[in-house]
VEXVEXSE-494457 format. One record per residue (C-alpha): residue number from 1; x, y, z. Coordinates in pm, 1 decimal. Last residue first. Example, Ala and Ser with C-alpha at 12.3 -4.5 7.8 and 13.67 -1.06 7.14 Angstrom:
<atoms>
+-----+----------+----------+----------+
|   k |        u |        v |        w |
+-----+----------+----------+----------+
|   2 |   1367.0 |   -106.0 |    714.0 |
|   1 |   1230.0 |   -450.0 |    780.0 |
+-----+----------+----------+----------+
</atoms>
This chain:
<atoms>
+-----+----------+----------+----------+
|   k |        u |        v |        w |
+-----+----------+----------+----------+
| 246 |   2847.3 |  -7795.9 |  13786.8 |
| 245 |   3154.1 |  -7638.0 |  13662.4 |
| 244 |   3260.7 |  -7914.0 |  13378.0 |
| 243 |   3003.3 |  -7764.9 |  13113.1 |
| 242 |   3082.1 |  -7404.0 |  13218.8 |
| 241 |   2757.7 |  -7236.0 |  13278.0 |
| 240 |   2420.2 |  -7052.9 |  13123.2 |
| 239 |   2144.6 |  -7035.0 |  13316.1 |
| 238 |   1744.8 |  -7048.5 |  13196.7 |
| 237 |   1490.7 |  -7104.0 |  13444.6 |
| 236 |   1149.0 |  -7105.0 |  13482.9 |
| 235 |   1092.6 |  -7115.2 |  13120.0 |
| 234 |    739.0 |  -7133.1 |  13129.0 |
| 233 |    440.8 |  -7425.3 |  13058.5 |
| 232 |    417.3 |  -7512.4 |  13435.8 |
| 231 |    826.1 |  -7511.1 |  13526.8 |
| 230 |   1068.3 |  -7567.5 |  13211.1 |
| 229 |   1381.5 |  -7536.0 |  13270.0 |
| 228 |   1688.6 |  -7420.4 |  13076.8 |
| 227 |   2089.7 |  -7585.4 |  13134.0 |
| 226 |   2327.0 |  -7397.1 |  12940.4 |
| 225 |   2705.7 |  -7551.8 |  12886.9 |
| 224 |   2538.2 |  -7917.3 |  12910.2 |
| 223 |   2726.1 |  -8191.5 |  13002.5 |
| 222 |   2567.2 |  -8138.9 |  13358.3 |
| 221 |   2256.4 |  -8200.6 |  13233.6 |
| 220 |   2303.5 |  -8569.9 |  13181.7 |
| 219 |   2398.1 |  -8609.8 |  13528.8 |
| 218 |   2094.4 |  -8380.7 |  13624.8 |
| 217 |   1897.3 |  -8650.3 |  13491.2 |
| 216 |   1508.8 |  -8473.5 |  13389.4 |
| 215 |   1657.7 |  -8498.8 |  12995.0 |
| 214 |   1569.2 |  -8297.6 |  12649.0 |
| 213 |   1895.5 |  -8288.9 |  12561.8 |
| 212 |   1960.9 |  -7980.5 |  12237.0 |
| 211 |   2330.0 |  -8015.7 |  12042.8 |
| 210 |   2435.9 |  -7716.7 |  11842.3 |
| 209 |   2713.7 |  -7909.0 |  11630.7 |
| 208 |   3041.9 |  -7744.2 |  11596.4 |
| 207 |   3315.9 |  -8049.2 |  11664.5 |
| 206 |   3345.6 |  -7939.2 |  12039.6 |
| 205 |   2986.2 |  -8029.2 |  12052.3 |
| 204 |   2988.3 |  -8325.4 |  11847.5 |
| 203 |   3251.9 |  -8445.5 |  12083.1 |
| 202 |   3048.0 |  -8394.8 |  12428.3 |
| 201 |   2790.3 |  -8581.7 |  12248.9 |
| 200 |   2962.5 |  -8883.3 |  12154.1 |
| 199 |   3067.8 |  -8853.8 |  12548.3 |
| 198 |   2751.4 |  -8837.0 |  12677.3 |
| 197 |   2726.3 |  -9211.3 |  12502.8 |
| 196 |   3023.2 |  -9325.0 |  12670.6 |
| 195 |   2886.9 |  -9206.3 |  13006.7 |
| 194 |   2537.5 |  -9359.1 |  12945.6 |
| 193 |   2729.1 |  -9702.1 |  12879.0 |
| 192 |   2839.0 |  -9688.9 |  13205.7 |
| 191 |   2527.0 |  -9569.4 |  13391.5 |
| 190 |   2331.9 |  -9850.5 |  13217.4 |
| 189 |   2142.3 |  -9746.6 |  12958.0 |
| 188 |   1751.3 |  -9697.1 |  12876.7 |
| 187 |   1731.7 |  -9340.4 |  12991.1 |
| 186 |   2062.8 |  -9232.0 |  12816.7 |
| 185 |   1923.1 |  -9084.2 |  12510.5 |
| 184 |   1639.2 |  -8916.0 |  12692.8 |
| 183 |   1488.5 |  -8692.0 |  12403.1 |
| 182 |   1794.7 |  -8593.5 |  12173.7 |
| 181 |   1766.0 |  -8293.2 |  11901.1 |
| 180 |   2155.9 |  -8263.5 |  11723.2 |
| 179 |   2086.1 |  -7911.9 |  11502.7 |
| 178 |   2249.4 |  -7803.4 |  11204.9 |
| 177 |   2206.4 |  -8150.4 |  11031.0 |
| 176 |   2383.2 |  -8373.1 |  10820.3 |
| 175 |   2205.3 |  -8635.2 |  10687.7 |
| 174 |   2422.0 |  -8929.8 |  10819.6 |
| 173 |   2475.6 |  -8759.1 |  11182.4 |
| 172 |   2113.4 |  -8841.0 |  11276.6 |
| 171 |   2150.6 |  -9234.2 |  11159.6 |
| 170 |   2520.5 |  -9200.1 |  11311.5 |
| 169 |   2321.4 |  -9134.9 |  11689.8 |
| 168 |   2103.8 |  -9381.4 |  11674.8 |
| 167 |   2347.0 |  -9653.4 |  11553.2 |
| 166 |   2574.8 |  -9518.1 |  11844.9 |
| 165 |   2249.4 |  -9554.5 |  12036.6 |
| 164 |   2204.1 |  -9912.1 |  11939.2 |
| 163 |   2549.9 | -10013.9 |  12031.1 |
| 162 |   2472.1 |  -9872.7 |  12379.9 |
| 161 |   2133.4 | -10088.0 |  12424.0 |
| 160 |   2383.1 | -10386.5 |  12309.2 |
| 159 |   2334.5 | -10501.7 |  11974.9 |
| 158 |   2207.7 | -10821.4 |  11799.5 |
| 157 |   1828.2 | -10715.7 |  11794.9 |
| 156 |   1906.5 | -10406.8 |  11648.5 |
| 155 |   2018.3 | -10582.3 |  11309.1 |
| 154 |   2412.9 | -10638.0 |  11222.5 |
| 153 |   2595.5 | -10552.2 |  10905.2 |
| 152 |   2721.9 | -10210.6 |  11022.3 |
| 151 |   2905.8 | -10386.1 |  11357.3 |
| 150 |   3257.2 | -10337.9 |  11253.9 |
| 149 |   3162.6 |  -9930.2 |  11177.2 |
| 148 |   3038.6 |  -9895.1 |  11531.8 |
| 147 |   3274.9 |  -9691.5 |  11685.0 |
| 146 |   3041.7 |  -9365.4 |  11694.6 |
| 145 |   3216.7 |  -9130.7 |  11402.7 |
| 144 |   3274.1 |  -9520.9 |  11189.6 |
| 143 |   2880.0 |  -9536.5 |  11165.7 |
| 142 |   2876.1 |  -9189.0 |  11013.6 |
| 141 |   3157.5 |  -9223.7 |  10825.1 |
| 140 |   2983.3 |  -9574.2 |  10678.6 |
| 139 |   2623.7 |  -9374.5 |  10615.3 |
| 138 |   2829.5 |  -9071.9 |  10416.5 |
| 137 |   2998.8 |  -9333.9 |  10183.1 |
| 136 |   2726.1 |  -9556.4 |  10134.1 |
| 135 |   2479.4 |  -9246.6 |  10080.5 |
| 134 |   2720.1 |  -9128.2 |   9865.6 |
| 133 |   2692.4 |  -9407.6 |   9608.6 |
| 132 |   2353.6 |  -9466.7 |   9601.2 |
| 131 |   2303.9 |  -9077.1 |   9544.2 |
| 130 |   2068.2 |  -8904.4 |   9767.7 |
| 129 |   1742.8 |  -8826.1 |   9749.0 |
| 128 |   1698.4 |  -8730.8 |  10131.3 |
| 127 |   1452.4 |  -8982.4 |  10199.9 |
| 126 |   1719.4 |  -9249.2 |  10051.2 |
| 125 |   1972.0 |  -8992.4 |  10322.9 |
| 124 |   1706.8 |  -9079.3 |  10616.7 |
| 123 |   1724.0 |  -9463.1 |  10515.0 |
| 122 |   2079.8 |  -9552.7 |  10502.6 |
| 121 |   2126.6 |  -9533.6 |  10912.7 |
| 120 |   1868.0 |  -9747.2 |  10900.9 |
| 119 |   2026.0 | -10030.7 |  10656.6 |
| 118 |   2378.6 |  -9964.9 |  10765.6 |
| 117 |   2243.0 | -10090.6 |  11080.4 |
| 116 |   2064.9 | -10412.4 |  10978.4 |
| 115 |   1731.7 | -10373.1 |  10954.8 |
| 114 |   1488.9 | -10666.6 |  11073.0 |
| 113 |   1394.7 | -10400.8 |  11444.0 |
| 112 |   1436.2 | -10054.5 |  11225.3 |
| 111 |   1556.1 |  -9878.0 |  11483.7 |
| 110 |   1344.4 |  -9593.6 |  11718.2 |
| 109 |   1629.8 |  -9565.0 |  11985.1 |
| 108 |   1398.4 |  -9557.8 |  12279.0 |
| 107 |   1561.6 |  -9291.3 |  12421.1 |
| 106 |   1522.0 |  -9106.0 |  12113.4 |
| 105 |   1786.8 |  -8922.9 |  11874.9 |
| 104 |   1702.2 |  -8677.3 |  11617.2 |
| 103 |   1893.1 |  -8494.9 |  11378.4 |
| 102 |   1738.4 |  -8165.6 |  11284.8 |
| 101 |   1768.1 |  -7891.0 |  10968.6 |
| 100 |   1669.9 |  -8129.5 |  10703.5 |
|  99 |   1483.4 |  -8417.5 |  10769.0 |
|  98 |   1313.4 |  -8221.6 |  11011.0 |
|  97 |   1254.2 |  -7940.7 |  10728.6 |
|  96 |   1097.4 |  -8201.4 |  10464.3 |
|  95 |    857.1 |  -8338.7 |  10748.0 |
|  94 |    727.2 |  -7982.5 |  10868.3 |
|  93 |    636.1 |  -7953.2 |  10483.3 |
|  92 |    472.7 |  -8282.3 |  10450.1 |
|  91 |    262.4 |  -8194.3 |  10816.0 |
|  90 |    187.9 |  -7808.5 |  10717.2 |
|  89 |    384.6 |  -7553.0 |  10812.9 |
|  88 |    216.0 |  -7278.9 |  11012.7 |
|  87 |    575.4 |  -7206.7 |  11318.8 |
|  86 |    764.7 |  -7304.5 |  11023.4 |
|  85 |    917.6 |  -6911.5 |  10983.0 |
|  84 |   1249.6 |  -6936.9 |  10866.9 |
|  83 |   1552.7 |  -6782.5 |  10995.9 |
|  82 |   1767.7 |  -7096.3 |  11088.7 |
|  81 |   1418.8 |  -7231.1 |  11283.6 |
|  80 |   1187.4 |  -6961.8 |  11350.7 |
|  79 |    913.6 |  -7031.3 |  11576.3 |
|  78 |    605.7 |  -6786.3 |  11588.3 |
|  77 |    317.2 |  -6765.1 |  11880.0 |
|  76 |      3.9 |  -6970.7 |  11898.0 |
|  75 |   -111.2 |  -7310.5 |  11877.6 |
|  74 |    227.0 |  -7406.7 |  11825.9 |
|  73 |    296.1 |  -7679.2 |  11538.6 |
|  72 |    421.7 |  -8028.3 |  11573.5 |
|  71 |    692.4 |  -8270.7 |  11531.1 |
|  70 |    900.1 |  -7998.6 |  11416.0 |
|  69 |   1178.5 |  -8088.3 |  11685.5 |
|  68 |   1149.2 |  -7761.0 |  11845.6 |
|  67 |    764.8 |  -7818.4 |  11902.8 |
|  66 |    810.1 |  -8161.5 |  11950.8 |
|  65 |   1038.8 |  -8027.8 |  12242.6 |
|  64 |    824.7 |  -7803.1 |  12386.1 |
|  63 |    551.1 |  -8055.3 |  12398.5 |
|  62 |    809.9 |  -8281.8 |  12584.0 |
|  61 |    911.5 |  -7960.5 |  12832.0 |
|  60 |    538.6 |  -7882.7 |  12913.5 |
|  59 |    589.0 |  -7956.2 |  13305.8 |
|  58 |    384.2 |  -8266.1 |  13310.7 |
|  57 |    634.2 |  -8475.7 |  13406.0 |
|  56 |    946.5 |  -8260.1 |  13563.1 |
|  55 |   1151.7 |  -8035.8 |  13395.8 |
|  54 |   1475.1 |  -8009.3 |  13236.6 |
|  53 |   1612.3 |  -7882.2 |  12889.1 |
|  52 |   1944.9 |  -7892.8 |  12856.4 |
|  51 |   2107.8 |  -7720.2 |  12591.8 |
|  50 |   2444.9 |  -7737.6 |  12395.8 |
|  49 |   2542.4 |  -7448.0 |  12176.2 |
|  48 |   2672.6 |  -7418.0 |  11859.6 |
|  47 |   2468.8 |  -7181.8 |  11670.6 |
|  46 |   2227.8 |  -7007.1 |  11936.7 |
|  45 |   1940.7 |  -7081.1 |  12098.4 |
|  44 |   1697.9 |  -6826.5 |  12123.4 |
|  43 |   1395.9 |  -6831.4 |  12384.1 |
|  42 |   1035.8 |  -6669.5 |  12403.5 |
|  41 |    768.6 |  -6931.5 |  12560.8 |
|  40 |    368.0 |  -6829.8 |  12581.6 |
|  39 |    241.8 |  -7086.5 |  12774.4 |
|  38 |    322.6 |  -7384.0 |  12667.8 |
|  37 |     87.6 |  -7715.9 |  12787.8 |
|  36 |   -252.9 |  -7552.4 |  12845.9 |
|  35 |   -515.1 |  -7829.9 |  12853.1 |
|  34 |   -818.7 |  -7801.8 |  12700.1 |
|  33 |  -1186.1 |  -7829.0 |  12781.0 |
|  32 |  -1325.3 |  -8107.0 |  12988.0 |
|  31 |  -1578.6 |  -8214.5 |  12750.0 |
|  30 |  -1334.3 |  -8280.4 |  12503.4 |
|  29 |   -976.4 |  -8258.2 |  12619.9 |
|  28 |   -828.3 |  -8025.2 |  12347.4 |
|  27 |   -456.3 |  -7943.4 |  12396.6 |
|  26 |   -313.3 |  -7598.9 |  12388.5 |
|  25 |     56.8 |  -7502.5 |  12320.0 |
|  24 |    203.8 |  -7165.6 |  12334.6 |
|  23 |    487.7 |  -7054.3 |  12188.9 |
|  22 |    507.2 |  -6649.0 |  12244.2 |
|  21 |    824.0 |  -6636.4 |  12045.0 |
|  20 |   1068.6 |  -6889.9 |  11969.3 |
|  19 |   1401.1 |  -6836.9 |  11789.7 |
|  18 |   1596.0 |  -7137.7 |  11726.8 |
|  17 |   1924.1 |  -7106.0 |  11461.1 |
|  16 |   2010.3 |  -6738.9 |  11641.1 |
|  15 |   2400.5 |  -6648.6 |  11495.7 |
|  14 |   2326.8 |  -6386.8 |  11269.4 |
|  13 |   2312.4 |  -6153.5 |  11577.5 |
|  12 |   2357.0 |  -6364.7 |  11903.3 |
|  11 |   2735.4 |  -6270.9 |  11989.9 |
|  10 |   2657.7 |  -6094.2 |  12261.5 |
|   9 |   2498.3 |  -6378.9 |  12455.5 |
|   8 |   2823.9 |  -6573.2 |  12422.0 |
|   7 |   2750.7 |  -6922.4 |  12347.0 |
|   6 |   2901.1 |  -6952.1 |  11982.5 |
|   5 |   3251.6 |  -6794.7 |  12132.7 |
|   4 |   3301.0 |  -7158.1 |  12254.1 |
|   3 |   3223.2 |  -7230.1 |  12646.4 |
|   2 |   3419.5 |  -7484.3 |  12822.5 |
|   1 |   3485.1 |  -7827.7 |  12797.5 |
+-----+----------+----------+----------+
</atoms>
């Protein structure tokens, strides 16, 4: 898979959906002062692409990502996401613009545990205010886009850790986002499974979707057509590559 016209530097204008500058992120640690997270990030991502973002624990890369994912606000610096400023928003409006703009998917799969999996993949689009009927209809092509349209009737707890990801993965294809945001999604599968999930994305990506991994497997990376990472707060690295190169 190699790089689409999307990924081509010179082809940012109009183009940028991410566009952070100066992020930084403290934390407060009471007596002991704060902790420094982000330090002052600039980066664009661009319509289309898929990411990596690596780093070791501690290295700022999960603050970056809640950052990205809306989850929370910088304490300094602007974030743009598809041209608007949300780097202020407040927690309702960040909420409204995740369910929006961003499809997540967590390593720990975050399911409803009693619900089957029509039921959670249902739930963003009831958020959404949705029709009844085309939330049925956009929840099933969702399930069927992962191969796991036989299994819609069936709770979390009567799935495979793969099945479970698919459901993952349909729940943030179901409200039709810009942007694919996915924090380990293979760390609690075998390597098997792991493959057939990097495959879902490896479609998505061909099919237009700008897909962002938050991962520290360099097998997981290697999917990737730009791998960026995060060393003490910075971008210490940001290359851009043939998916199949590495």
């Amino acid at each position: 898979m190699g790089m689409t016209a999307a990924l081509s530097p010179t082809d940012a204008a109009g183009r940028i959906v991410i566009r952070l500058r100066g992020i930084t992120r403290h934390y407060a640690m009471g007596e002991r002062g704060s902790v420094q997270a982000v330090r002052g990030i600039d980066l664009d991502i661009l319509a289309g692409e898929y990411v990596a973002i690596m780093g070791p624990s501690g290295s700022g890369k999960s603050s970056l990502m809640n950052i990205v994912g809306c989850l929370d606000n910088p304490t300094a610096g602007s974030y743009h996401l598809n041209g608007s400023d949300v780097s202020r928003l407040g927690e309702r409006e960040l909420a409204r613009v995740r369910n929006r703009e961003i499809g997540f998917v967590f390593q720990s799969f975050n399911l409803l545990p009693r619900a089957t999996a029509f039921a959670n993949v249902e739930l963003p689009l009831i958020y959404q205010g949705v029709s009844a009927r085309d939330r049925r209809e956009r929840t099933r092509r969702a399930l069927e886009a992962v191969g796991i349209g036989d299994w819609a009737q069936h709770c979390p707890s009567e799935l495979s850790g793969g099945q479970c990801q698919r459901v993952a993965i349909a729940r943030a294809l179901a409200t039709r986002p810009r942007i694919i945001l996915a924090d380990e999604p293979t760390g609690n599968l075998d390597s098997s499974t792991a493959d057939e999930i990097l495959a879902i994305f490896d479609r998505l990506h061909r099919e237009g979707h700008t897909i962002i991994v938050v991962t520290h497997e360099e097998e997981v990376a290697r999917h990737a057509a730009r791998v960026i990472h995060i060393r003490d707060g910075r971008v210490g690295s940001d290359v851009r590559r043939d998916a199949r190169s590495a």
